[in-house]
N, C-alpha and C positions, 0 to 999 in steps of 0.2 A: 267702490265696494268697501264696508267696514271691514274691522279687523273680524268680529267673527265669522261673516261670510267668507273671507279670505281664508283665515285655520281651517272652517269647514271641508273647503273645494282644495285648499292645499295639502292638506295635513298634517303643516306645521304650526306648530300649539300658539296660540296666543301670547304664554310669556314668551314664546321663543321668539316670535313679531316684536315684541316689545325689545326683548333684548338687542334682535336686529336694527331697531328704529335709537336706541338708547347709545349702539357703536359707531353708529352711521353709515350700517350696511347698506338698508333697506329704510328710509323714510317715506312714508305716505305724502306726496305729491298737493295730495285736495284737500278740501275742505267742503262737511257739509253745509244746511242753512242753518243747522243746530252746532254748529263750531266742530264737529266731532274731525277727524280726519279720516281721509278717505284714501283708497288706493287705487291709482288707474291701471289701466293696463300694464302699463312701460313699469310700474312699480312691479306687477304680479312675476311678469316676466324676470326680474328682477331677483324675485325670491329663486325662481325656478334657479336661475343660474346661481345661486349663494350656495342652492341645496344641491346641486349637480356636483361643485366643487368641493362639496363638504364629505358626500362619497366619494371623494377620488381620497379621501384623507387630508385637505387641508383644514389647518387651523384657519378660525375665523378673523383674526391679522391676517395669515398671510391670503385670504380670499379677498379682505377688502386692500390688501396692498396691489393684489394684480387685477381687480375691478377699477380700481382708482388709474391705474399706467394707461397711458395711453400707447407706450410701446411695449405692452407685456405682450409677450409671443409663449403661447401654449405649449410649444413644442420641448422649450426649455422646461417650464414648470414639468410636464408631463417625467423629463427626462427624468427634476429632481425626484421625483413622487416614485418611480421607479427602482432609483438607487437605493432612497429612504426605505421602499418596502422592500427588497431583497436584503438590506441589512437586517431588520428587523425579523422577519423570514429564517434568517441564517443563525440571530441569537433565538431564536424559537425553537429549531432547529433542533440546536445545540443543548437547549434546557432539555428537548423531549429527549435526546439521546440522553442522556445523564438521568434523567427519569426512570428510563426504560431499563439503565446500568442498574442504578438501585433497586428496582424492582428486581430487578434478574436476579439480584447478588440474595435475597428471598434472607433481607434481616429481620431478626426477631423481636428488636428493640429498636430504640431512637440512636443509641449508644452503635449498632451496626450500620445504621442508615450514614451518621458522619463518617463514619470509617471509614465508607466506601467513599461517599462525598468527596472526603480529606485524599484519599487515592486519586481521585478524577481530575481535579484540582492539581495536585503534583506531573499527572501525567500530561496534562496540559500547558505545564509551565512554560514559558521562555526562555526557561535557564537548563540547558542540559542536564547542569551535575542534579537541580533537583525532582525532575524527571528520570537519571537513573536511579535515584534515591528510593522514588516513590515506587519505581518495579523491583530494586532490591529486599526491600524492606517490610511490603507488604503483609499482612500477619492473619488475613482473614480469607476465606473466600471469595474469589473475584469473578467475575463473567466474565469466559475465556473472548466472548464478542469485545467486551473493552480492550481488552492484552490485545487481539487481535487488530482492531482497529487501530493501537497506538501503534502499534509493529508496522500494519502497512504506510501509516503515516510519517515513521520518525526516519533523520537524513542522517544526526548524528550515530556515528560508527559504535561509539561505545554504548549509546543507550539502547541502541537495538539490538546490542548482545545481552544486556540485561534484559529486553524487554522477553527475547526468543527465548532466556532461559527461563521466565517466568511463568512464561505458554507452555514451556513444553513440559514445567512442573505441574501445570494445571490438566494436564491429560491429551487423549487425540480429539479431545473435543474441538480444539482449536482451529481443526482442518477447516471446518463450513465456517468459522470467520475470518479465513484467510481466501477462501476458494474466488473470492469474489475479486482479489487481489489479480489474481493470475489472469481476469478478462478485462483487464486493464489496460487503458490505451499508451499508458508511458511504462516506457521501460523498467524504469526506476522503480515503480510499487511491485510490480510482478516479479523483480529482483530479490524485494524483500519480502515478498510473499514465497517465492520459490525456497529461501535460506532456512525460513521460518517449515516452513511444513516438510525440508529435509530434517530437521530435529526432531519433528512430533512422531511417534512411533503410531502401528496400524496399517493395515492393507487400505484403508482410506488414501493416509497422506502418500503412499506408496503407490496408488491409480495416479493422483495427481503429479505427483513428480515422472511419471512415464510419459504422463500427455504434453508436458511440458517440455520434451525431448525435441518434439516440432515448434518450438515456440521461433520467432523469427531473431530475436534478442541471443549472441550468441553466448553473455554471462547468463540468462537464464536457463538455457541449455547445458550451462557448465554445472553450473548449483545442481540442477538436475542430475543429471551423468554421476555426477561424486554423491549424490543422496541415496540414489540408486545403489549404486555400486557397493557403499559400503553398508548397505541390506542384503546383500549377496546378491543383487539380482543383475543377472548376467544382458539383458537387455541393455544397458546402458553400454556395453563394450563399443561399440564402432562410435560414439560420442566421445567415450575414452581417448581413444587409440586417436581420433581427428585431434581431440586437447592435445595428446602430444607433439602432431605433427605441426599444427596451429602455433603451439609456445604459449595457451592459454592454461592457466594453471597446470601445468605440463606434471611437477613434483609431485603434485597433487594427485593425478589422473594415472602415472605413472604407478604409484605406491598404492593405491585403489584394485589396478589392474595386477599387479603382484598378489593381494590379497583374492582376489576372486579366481586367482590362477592356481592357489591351494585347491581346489576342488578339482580335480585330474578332467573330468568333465567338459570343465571351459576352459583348462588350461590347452589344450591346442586348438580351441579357436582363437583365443587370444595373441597364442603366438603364431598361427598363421594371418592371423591381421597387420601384426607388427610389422614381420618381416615383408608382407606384401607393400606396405609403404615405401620400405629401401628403395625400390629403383625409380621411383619417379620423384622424392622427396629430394630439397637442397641441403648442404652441406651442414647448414646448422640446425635442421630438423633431425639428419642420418646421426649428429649427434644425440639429440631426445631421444629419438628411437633407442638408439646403442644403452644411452640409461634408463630406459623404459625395458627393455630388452633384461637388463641385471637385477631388476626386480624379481624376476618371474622365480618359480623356485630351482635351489641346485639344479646346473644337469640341463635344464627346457634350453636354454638361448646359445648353449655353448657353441654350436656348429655358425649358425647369425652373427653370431660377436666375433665370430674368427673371421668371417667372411668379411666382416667391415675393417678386418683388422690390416687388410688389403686393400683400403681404399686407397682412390687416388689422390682424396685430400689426407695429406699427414695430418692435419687437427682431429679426423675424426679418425684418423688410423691408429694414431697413439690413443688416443681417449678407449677403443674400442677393445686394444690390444688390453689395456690397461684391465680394461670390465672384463674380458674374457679370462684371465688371468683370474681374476678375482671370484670369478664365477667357475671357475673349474678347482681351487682353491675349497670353495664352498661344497662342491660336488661330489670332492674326496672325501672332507670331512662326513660330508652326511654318509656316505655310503661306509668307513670306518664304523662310525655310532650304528650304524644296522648290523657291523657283521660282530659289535660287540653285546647287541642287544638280542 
């Protein structure tokens, strides 16, 4: 079969045959009686497999390097072509999310588009310090989706307090780029997604920090519990009150449950949670307690803090004696300030 018979029925172009015949993919085999060369079978076939692996993505070296082997095994190329294309894939990926950032960020000029650019870039760096740099520094409008997406991404400690304060500068918008965080299969991102949408203000980020009450992660429950709480939402109480018996950010959960105990309302639920702990908690949780107890306002714990003041472990007897003390101290004083007010 000529070359143009062959282009015809193949539908690869003549130079492309020639080019094929010229690398030593694909030589024509025959000869006419007019000298022309011909292609036989075994050649067309030939083509077929150049074209097969040229769809998968190889270059024309490396097609004629694994047609030439007699020990090329498919399975491996297949492997390489795979790895090649998910990389590729991943910077593609990576361009269109950057694209989409700029678009978002709705610049007016070329002068806005680098800005943002120069931002993405920083946020993406390898080097911490210039990753916090580029969330402290920022000077333009940014798509809370970027802030968000570096937030759930970043490990170091100090960039993701700059990153949270720069989301939660940028409004509640930030919740629906974070939300996505929190159905995450590692702990670790729905941590930082949970810290994050405790800062952003809104009965948004305030649904999502409830639901993450059930989350199975017990520091995501905790971020939670304290986000809550100190939105005044009394919901978070027995999350509390576990911190303290737990020893999980206890100071923390403790000083939280003080505050939401100003509200006469939840103040005797909180302390009948507290003190319902006492009898079956050990000695160094009946301690939390006893300081979780001296938060609450003048006057609430005094009876509680006396009672431990009788335990049978002296660590927490003295410690409790101590708080009651102190808490009846305070009890005076306020009730002076009333009867002078």
């Amino acid at each position: 079969m000529l070359i143009s018979e062959v282009a015809r029925r193949s539908g690869v172009s003549t130079r492309m045959l020639r080019h094929y015949d010229a690398l030593g993919l694909v030589r024509p085999t025959g000869r006419t009686s007019g000298g022309y060369r011909e292609y036989s079978p075994e050649d067309i076939r030939r083509i077929f497999h150049v074209e097969s692996l040229r769809s998968l993505g190889l270059s024309l070296r490396q097609i004629g390097r694994a047609l030439a082997d007699p020990a090329f095994t498919p399975a491996a190329l297949v492997g390489d072509l795979i790895r090649q294309t998910e990389d590729r894939l991943n910077r593609e990926r990576e361009l269109l999310d950057r694209l989409r950032a700029v678009d978002a960020s709705a610049p007016f000029d070329w002068q806005g588009v680098l800005r943002i650019v120069e931002l993405l870039r920083g946020l993406h760096s390898p080097s911490p310090a210039r990753r916090q740099q580029a969330a402290l520094t920022q000077d333009a409008p940014v798509p809370t989706e970027v802030l968000a997406e570096a937030v759930l991404a970043e490990s170091d400690p100090n960039v993701a307090g700059a990153l949270r304060w720069a989301l939660a500068r940028a409004g509640a918008d930030g919740v629906a780029g974070l939300t996505p965080g929190m159905r995450s299969e590692r702990a670790d991102v729905r941590r930082r997604a949970v810290m994050a949408i405790a800062e952003l203000p809104g009965d948004e980020a305030t649904a999502v920090l409830a639901g993450a009450l059930d989350d199975p992660d017990p520091a995501v429950r905790g971020h939670a519990a304290l986000g809550l709480g100190r939105r005044g939402d009394d919901t978070a109480v027995p999350a509390l009150v576990g911190m303290v018996v737990d020893g999980t950010n206890d100071v923390e959960a403790a000083e939280v449950l003080g505050t939401l105990a100003l509200d006469p309302a939840c103040a005797d639920r909180i302390m009948t949670a507290l003190d319902g702990k006492l009898a079956t908690a050990d000695s160094a949780a009946r301690i939390r307690l006893a300081q979780a107890l001296a938060e609450l306002p003048a006057g609430l714990a005094g009876d509680a803090l006396r009672r431990l003041a009788q335990d049978s472990d002296q660590a927490v007897a003295l410690i409790a004696s101590a708080l009651a003390a102190q808490s009846a101290d305070a009890a005076s004083s306020s009730a002076a300030a009333r009867r002078l007010t």
